[in-house]
N, C-alpha and C positions, 0 to 999 in steps of 0.2 A: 495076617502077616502083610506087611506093607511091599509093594512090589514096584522097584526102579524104571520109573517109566524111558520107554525105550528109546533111539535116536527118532528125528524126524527131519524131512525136508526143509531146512532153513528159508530158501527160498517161495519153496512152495509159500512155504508158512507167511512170508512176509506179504505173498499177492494175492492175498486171500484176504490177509486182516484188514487191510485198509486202513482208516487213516489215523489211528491210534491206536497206541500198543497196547491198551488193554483185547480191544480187538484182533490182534494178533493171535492177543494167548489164550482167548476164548478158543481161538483155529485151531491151536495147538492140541484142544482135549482130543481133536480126532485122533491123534499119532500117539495119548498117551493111554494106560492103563488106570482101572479105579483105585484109589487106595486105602488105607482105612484113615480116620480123621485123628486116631487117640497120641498120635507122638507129634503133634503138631498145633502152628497156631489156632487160634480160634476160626472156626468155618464159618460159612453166607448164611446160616442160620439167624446169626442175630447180630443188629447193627451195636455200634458202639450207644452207650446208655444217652449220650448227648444229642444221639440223632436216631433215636429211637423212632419219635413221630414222622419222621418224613420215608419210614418203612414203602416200597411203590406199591401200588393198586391199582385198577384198574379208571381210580375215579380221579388217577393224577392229569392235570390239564399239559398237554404236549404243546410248548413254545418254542416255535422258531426265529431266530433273529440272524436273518442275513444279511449281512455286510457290503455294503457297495466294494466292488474290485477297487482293491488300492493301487490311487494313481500318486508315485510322490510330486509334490509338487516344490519342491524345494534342492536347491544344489548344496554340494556340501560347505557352500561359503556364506550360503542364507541359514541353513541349518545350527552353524556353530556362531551368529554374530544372533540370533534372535530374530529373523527381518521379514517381514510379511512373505508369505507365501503367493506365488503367483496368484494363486486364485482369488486373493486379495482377505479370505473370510480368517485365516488364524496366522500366529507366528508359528516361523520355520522351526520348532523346539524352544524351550527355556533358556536359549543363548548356550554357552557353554557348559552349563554343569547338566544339561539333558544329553547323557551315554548309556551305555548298556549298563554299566555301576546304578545310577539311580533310575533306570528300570526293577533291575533286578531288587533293588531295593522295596520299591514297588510294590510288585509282585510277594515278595517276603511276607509282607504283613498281612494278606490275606491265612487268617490260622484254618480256614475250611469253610465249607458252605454245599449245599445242594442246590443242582440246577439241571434243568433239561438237555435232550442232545436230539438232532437230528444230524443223521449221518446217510452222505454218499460218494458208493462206490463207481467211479466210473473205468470200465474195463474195455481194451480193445475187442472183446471176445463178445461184447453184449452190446444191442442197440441202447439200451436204456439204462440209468445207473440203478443200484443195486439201495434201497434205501429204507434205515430201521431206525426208531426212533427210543430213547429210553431216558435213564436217569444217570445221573453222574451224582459220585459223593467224592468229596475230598477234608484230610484231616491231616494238617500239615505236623510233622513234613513227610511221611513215608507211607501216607494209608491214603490208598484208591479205588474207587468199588464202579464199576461199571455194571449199570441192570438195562439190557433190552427187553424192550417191554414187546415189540414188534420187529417183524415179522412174525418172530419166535423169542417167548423167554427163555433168558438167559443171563447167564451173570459171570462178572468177575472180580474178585478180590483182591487187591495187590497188598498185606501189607508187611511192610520190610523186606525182606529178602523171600517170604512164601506167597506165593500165588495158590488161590481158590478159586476152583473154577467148577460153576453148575449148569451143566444141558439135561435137561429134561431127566432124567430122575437119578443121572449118571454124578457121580463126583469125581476133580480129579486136584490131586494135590500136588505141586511142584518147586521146586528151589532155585531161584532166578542164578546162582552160582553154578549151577547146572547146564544154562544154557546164553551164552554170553553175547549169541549176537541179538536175542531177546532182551538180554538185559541191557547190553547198548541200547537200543530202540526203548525203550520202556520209560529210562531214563531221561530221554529228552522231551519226554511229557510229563514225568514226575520232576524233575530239575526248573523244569519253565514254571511249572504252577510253587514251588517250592522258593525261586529265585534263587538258583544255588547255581550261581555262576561257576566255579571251581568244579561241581560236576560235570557240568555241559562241556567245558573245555576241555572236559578230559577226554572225549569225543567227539566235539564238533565245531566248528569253524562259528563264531558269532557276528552278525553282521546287524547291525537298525539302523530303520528308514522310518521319514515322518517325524509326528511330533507325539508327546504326552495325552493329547487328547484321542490320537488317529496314529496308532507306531503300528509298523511289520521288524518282526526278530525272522531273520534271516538264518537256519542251522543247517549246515551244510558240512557234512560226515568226515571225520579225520581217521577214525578208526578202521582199520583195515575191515572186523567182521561185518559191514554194512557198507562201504565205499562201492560195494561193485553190486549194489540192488538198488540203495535211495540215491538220489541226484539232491532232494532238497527238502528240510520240513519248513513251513511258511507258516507262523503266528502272527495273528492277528488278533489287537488289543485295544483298548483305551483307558488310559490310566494302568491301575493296576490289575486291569479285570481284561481276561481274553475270552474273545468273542470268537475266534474261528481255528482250528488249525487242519492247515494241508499236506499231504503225505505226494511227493511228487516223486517217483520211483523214475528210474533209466532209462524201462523199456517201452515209458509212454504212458503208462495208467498212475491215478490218482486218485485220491479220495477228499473228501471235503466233512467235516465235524462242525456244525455250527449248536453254539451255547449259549442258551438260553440264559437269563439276570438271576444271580446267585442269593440261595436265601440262608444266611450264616444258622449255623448248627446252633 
């Protein structure tokens, strides 16, 4: 018999997961109950037939790509005429038809790929940041699987509206309509890799800097369930492909996700 998993610490939950919401909801298994798999979608058992081969193992090579700190170099008057950028090496953008429309455009045409992750947490509470490393799959537009391979495996499944999630032999199945300031947050790393601008503004503030080659998407929380935990998510990209994103919460702590080069499914 399948059992309603029970309330949990919203907060808690959010300073824990760090810097993507799949990582959140992995947090979450601790506050939920196991439940059985048979009235639900498909579990972490078995990858979609298209990306069956890229299944993790221990013999997957773990790539980091970090990004040099983005400095814009461009005012909003160099940015919208096309004009060299201080630094003198590229143009301030593609003159005016470079906005968040043909980002998000962008980004759309990515239909999925598999790519590594290294992630960290940096917490007031710890000298040192907190840092695992694993596998990312994406299958546009609504299917996301997060696998830590390190410290500790573990996994998680987002897709559609059901979340699957496996810690060590435990399973926990849950319905992102269930828990809504999860599924704000969840959203604005499914919506960016998706380009679905109309979801993202349904909760957060859009703002780009840079150019096509070097852009930062600015999302900054309009929704009441997360206004008073995140301060800012910080994407970082080139072209259509994002190489980093930042989870910078109110109370000071942050998290950093850097993404490895995407191998399409």
């Amino acid at each position: 018999m399948n059992r309603r998993c029970p309330p949990f610490p919203h907060r808690a939950l959010i300073y824990r997961g760090g810097a993507i919401a799949t990582a959140l909801l992995v947090s979450l298994a601790s506050h939920a109950a196991p439940v059985s798999t048979s009235r639900h979608a498909p579990t972490t058992d078995a990858y979609p037939p298209a990306v069956a081969e890229h299944t993790p193992s221990s013999r997957i090579d773990l790539v980091t790509v970090t990004p040099a700190p983005f400095t814009d170099q461009c005012t909003p008057s160099q940015r919208h005429r096309g004009a060299p950028a201080s630094n003198g090496e590229e143009k301030c953008g593609s003159g005016p038809d470079w906005d968040i429309a043909h980002l998000m455009e962008l980004l759309a045409q990515n239909k999925g790929g598999h790519t590594t992750f290294t992630e960290k947490k940096y917490m007031s509470v710890l000298d040192t940041p907190l840092v695992s490393t694993g596998v990312l799959l994406y299958q546009a537009p609504d299917h996301l699987e997060k696998r830590t391979l390190t410290p500790k495996p573990e996994s998680f499944v987002l897709n559609g509206d059901v979340v699957t999630i496996k810690r060590g032999k435990k399973k926990y199945i849950l319905q992102l309509h269930d828990y809504p300031k999860i599924a704000v947050f969840t959203e604005s790393i499914r919506g960016t890799l998706a380009g679905d601008r109309t979801a993202l503004e349904q909760s957060y503030h859009l703002s780009l800097d840079g150019t096509p080659n070097r852009w930062l998407l600015t999302l900054s929380p309009t929704d009441s369930h997360i206004t008073d935990i995140i301060q800012n998510i910080l994407v970082h990209g080139e072209q259509g492909k994002v190489i980093s994103i930042e989870i910078h919460q109110l109370d000071g702590d942050y998290s950093v996700m850097t993404i490895g080069n995407p191998t399409a499914p």
